[in-house]
C-alpha positions as CSV (number, residue, x, y, z in Angstrom):
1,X,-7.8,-19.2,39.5
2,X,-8.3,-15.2,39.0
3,X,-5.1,-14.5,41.0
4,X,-3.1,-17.6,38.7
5,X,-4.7,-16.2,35.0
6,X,-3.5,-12.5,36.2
7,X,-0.1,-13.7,37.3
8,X,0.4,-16.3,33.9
9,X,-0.4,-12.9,31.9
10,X,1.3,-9.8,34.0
11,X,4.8,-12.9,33.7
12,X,3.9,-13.6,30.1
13,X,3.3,-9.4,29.3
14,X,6.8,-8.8,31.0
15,X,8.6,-11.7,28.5
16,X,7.8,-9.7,25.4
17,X,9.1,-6.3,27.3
18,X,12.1,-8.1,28.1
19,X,12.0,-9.7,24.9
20,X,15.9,-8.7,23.9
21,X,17.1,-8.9,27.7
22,X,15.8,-12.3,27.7
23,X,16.6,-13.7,24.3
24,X,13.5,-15.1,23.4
25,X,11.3,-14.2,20.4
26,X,8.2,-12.0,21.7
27,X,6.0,-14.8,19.5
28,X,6.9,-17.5,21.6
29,X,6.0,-15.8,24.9
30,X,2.8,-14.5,23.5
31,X,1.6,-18.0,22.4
32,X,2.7,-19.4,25.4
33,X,0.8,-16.6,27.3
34,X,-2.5,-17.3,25.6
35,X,-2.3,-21.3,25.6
36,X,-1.9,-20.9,29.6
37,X,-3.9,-18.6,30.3
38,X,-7.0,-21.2,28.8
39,X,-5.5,-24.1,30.3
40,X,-5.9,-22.6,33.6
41,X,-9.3,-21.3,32.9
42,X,-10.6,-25.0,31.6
43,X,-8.8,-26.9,34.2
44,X,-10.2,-25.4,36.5
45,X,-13.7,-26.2,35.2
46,X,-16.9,-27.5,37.8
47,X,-17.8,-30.1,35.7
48,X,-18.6,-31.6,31.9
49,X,-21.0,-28.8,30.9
50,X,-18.4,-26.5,31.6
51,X,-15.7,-27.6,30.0
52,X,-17.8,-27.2,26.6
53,X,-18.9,-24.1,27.5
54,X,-15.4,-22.7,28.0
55,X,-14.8,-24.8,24.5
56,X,-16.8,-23.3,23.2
57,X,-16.7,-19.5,24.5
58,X,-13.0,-20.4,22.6
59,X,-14.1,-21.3,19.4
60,X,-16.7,-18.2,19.5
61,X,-13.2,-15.9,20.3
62,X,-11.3,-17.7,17.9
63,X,-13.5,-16.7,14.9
64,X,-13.2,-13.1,16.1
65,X,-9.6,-13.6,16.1
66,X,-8.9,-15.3,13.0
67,X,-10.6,-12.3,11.8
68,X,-8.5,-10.1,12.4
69,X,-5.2,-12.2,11.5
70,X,-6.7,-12.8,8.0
71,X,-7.3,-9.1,7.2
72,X,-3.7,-8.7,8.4
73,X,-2.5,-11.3,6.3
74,X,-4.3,-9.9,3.4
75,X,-3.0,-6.3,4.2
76,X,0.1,-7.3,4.4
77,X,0.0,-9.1,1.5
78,X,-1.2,-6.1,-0.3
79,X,1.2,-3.7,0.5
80,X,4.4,-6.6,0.0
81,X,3.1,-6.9,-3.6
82,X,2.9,-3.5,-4.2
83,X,6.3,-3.2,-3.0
84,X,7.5,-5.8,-4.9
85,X,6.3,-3.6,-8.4
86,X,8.2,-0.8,-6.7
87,X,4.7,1.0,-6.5
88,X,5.6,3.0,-3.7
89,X,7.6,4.8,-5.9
90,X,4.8,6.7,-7.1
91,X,4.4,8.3,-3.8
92,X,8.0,8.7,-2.8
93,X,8.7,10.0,-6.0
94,X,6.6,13.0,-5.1
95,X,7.9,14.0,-1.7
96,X,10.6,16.1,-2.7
97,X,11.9,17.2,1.4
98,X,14.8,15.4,2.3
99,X,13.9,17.9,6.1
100,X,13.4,16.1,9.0
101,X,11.0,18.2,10.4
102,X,9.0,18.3,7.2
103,X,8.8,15.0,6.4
104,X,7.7,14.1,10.1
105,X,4.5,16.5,9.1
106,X,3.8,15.2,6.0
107,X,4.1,11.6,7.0
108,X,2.0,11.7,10.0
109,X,-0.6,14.8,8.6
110,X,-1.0,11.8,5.3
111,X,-1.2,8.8,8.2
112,X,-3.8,10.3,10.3
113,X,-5.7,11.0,7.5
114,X,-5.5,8.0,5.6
115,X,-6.0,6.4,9.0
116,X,-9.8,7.6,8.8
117,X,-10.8,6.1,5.3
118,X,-8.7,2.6,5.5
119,X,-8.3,1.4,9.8
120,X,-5.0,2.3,12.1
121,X,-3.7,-1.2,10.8
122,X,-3.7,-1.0,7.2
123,X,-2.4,2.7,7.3
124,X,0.2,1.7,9.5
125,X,1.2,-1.1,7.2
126,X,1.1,0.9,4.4
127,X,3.1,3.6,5.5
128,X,5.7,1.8,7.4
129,X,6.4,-0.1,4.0
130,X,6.4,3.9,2.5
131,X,8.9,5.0,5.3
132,X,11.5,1.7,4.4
133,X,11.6,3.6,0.9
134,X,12.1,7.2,1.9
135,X,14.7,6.7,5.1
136,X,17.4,3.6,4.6
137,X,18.5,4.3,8.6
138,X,16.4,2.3,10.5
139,X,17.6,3.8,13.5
140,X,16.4,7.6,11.8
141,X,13.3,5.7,10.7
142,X,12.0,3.9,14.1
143,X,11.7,7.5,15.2
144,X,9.2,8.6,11.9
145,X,7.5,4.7,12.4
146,X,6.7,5.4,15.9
147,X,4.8,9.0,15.2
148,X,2.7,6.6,12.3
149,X,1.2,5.0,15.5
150,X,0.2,7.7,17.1
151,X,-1.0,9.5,13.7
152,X,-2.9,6.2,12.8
153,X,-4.6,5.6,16.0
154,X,-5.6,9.4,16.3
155,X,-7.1,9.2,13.1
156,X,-8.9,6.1,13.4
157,X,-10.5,7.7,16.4
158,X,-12.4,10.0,15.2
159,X,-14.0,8.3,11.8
160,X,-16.6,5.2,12.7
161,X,-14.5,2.6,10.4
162,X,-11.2,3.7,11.3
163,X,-10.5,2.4,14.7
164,X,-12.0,-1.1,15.7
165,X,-13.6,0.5,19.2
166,X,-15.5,3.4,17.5
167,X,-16.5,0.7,14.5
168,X,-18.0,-1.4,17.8
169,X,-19.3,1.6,19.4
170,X,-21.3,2.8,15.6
171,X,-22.2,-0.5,14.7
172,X,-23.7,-0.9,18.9
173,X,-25.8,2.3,18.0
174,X,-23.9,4.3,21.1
175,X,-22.8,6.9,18.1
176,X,-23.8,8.1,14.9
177,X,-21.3,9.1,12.1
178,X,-23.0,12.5,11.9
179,X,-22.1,13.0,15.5
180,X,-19.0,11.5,16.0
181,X,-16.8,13.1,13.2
182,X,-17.4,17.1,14.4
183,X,-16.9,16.0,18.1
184,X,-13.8,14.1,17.6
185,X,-11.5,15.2,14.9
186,X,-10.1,18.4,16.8
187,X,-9.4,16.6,20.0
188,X,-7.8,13.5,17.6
189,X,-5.8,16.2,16.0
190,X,-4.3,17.8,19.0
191,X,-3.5,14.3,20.2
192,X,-1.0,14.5,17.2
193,X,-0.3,17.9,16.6
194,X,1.1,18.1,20.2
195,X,3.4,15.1,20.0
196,X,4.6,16.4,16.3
197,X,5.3,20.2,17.9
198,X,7.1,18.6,21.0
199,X,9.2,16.1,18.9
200,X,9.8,19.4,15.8
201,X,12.3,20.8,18.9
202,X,14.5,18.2,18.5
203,X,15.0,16.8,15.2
204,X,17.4,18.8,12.6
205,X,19.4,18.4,9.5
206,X,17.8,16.3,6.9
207,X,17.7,12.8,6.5
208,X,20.5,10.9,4.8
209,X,19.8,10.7,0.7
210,X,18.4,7.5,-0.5
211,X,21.0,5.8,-2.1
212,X,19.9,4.5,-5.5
213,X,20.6,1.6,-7.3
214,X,22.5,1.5,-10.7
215,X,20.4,-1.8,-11.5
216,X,17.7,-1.6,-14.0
217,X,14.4,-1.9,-12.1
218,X,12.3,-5.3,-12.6
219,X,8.9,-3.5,-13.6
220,X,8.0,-0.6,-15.9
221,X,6.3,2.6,-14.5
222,X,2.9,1.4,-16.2
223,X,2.9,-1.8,-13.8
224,X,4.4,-0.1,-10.7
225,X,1.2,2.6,-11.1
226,X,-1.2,0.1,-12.5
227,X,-0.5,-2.5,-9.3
228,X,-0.4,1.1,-7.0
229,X,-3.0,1.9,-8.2
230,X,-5.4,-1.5,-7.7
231,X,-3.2,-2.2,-4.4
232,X,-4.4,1.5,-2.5
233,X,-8.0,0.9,-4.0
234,X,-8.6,-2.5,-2.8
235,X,-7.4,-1.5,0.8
236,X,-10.0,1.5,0.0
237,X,-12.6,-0.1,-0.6
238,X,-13.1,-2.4,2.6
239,X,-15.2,-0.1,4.3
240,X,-17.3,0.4,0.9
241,X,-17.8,-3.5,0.7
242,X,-18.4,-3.6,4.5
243,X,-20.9,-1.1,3.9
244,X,-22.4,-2.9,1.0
245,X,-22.6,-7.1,1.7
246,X,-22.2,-6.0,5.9
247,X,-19.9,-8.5,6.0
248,X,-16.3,-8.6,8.2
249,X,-13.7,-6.5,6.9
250,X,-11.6,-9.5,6.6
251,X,-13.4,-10.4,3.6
252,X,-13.3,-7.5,2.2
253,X,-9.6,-7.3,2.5
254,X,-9.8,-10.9,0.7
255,X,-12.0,-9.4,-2.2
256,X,-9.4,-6.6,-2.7
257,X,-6.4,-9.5,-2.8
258,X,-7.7,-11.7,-5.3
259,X,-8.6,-8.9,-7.8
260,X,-4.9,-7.7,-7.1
261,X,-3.8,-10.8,-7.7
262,X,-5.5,-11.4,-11.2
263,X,-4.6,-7.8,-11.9
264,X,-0.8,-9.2,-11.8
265,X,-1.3,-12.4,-12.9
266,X,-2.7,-10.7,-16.1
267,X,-0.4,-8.2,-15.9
268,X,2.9,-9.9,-16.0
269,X,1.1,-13.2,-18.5
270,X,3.7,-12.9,-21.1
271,X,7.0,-12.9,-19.3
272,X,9.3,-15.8,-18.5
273,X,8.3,-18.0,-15.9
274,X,11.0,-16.8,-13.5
275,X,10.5,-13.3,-13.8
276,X,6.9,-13.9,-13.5
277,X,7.2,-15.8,-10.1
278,X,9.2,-13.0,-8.6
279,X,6.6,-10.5,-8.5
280,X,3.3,-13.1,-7.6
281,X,1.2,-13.2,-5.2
282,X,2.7,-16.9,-4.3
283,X,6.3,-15.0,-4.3
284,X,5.3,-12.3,-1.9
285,X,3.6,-15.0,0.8
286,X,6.9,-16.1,1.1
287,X,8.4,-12.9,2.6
288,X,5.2,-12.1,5.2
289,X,6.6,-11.7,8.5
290,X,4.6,-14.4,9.9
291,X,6.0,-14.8,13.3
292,X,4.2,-11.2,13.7
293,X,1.0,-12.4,13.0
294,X,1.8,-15.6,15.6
295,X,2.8,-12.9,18.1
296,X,-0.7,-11.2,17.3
297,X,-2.2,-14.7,17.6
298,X,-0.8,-15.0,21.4
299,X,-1.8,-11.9,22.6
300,X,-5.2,-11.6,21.3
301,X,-5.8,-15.7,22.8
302,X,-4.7,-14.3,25.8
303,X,-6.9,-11.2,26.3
304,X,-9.4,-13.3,25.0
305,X,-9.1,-15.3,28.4
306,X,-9.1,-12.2,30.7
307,X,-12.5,-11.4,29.1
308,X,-13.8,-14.5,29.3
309,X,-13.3,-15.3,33.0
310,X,-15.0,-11.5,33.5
311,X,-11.6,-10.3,34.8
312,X,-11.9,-7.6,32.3
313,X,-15.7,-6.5,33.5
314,X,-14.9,-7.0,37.1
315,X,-11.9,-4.4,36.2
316,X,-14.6,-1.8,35.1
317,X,-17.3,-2.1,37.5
318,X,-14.3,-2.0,40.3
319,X,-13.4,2.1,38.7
320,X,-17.1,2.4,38.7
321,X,-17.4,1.7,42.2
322,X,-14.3,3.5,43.4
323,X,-13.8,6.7,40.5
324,X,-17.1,7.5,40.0
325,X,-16.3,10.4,37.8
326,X,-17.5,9.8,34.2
327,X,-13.9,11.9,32.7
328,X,-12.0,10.1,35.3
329,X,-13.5,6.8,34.5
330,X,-13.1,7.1,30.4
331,X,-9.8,8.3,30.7
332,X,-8.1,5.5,32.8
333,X,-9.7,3.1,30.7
334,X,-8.0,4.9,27.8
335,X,-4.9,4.5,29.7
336,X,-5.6,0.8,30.5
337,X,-6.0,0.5,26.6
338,X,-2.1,0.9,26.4
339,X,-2.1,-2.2,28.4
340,X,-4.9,-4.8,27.8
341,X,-6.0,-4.6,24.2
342,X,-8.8,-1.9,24.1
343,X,-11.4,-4.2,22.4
344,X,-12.8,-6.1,25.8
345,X,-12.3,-2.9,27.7
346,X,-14.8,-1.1,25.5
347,X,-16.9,-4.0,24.7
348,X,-17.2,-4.1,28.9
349,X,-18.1,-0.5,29.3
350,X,-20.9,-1.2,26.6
351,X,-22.0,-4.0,28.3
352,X,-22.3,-1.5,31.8
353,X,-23.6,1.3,30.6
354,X,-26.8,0.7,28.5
355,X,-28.3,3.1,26.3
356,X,-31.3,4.1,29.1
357,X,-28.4,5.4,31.0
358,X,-26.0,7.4,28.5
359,X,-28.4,7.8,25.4
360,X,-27.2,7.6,21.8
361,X,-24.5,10.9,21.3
362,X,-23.8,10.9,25.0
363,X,-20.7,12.7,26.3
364,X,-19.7,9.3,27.6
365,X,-19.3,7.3,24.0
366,X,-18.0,10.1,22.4
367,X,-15.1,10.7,25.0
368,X,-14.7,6.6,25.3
369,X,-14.0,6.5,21.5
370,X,-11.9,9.1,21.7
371,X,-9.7,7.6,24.9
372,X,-9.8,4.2,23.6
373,X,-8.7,4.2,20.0
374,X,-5.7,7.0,21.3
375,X,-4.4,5.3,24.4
376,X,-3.1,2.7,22.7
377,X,-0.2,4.6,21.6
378,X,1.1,4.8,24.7
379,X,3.1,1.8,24.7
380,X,3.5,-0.3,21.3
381,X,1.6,-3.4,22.6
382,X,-1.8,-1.3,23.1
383,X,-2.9,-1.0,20.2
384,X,-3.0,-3.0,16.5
385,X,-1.5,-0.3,14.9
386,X,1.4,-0.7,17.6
387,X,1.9,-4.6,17.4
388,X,2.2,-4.2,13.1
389,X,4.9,-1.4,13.6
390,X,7.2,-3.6,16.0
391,X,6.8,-6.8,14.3
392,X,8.0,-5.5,10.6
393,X,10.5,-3.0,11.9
394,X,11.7,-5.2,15.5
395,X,11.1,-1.9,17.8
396,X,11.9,-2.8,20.9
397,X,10.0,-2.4,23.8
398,X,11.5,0.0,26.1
399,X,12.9,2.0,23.2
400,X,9.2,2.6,22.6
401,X,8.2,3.5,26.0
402,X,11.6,6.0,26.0
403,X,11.7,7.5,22.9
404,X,7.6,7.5,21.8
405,X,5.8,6.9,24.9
406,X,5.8,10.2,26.6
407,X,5.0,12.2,23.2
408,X,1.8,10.0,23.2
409,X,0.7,10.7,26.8
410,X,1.5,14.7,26.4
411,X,-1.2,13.9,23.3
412,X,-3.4,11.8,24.8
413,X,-4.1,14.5,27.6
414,X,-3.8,17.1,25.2
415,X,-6.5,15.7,23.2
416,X,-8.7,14.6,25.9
417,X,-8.9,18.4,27.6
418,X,-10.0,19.8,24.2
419,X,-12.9,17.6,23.9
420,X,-13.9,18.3,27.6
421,X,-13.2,22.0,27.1
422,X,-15.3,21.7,23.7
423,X,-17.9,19.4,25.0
424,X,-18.2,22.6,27.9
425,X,-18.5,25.6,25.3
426,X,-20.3,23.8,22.9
């Protein structure tokens, strides 16, 4: 069964590479994927009681999962309505630098910091939906969208509600936020700082001007601030209400939509019917790239599997056994996170390594929160941040891997020898 689950997912995982090549949309494979993937677990079950304990064990993923899509829906639908009121104008009216090199700092510097307060998945959202507004050449902006990536999941690393591993690893009581912010926000910097120097050598010139339209805009710069405005908070403000009610960020996201939503509801009461509709809520829903959020659907179903037939656990004690070394170890799980969505990975390594053994602090949490919220970037499947950037822009594959790839690897090892060199001096 292992050996049939590992080849359903290694054919499924080279479908959505070859998604172009092959014609046929990266949703569809992932669904496909993850559908299999649990019929071939199930079917393969000893008896009754099994088969609703793998049930089950699905339903019990499923709520994790749905999760997760919800707050992207709600994101999404955030940052769509505040594009809508032309909101993002308030921000792209103040970056003046039409440089390419400058803009690639400011964009990624603002990311990675943004990336800290908010999660790698709104701020990528967010500032793809910025980037669309300040470079019309999508084949100039798939270079700027795939540096977000990398700033967003460097910056999520290093702050305990901006990267879903080091949330699990805080709310797990392996770190503390008084720890974990000094030991990790050099080595998250360099993980960006080097890409950014190495890609600075080759970009010149300055990016095409924005063409602007003649046509009279549809909302005034009182509603385009005032829904800005509400739109930024509300994303803001998750980790306050997760903080606050200790409920799932997803409901926080849904909190911060529905105020949004009366906001423009109330905002827009006395217009026409028509013009009204065009910037609701119910309008907006209409243009969410929902096949994206299928394709997340698939992929997440089929990890979901891996873990749940302990493929993903037999994978860790297997580099236990045979690495042994603890920097060795952490980093080829980081690696692996570019892969297999980091989530089971680090929710494995928790599950090896108990707190008798590596205490609360310890080198080894630390460096795994660093590894896994950064080795994502490595290809755009491995990390959340990744699979939002290449559904709402298309970016394919192997342009990823070409273009993007290598700038986060000379990162990821940049990063990772400062914190060892740090954790040494220090």
């Amino acid at each position: 069964m292992n050996t049939l689950l590992i080849l359903i997912f290694i054919i499924g995982y080279a479908a959505i590479a070859f998604e172009h090549s092959i014609k046929l949309n990266k949703a569809a494979s992932a669904i496909l994927t993850g559908v299999l993937c649990w019929s071939v677990y199930i079917l393969n079950a000893a008896g009754a009681e099994e088969i609703h304990h793998i049930s089950e064990t699905l339903m019990e993923h499923f709520g994790g999962i749905a999760a997760i899509l919800f707050f992207l829906l709600g994101a999404m639908t955030i940052v769509e309505l505040v594009d809508a009121h032309d909101g993002f104008k308030v921000v792209t009216d103040l970056i003046k630098t039409n440089d390419k090199r400058k803009l690639l700092w400011i964009v990624c510097l603002f990311a990675f910091f943004l990336s800290a307060v908010l999660d790698n998945l709104t701020t990528t959202i967010v500032m793809v939906s910025l980037l669309r507004k300040l470079i019309h050449s999508k084949t100039e902006r798939l270079l700027y969208v795939g540096m977000i990536v990398i700033a967003a999941n460097a910056g999520g690393a290093w702050s305990p509600i901006g990267d879903v591993t080091t949330t699990m690893l805080w709310i797990g009581g392996q770190i503390t936020t008084g720890k974990i912010i000094p030991a990790l926000i050099l080595p998250s910097l360099v993980c960006l700082v080097v890409p950014l120097i190495a890609l600075s050598f080759f970009l010149k010139g300055e990016i095409k001007a924005v063409t602007v339209k003649d046509e009279k805009s549809s909302t005034t710069a009182f509603e385009r601030t005032v829904i800005f405005c509400t739109g930024i908070g509300a994303l803001i403000f998750v980790p306050v209400f997760k903080t606050i009610t200790h409920l799932p960020p997803f409901m926080g996201i849904l909190f911060g939509l529905s105020i949004l939503w009366i906001v423009a509801e109330m905002l827009h009461s006395k217009k026409e019917e028509e013009e009204k509709h065009q910037l609701s809520v119910v309008r907006v829903l209409q243009k969410i790239d929902t096949p994206s959020i299928l394709f997340f659907l698939g992929i997440l179903v089929a990890i979901s599997a891996l873990e749940s037939t302990g493929l993903l656990t037999q994978l860790a004690t297997l580099m236990d056994e045979k690495i042994g070394n603890q920097n060795v170890i952490v980093i080829t799980i980081g690696l692996l996170s570019s892969i297999i969505d980091n989530v089971p990975l680090v929710a494995a390594a928790m599950g090896m390594y108990p707190l008798s053994l590596f205490p609360v602090d310890h080198y080894f949490w630390e460096f795994l929160a660093y590894c896994a919220g950064t080795g994502g970037s490595i290809l755009i499947i491995g990390s959340a941040a990744g699979v939002a950037a290449m559904g709402m822009e298309k970016i394919e594959f192997f342009w990823y891997v070409k273009k993007i790839g290598w700038l986060a690897l000379i990162g990821y090892f940049g990063g990772a020898l400062v914190y060892i060199l740090q954790s040494q001096l220090f």
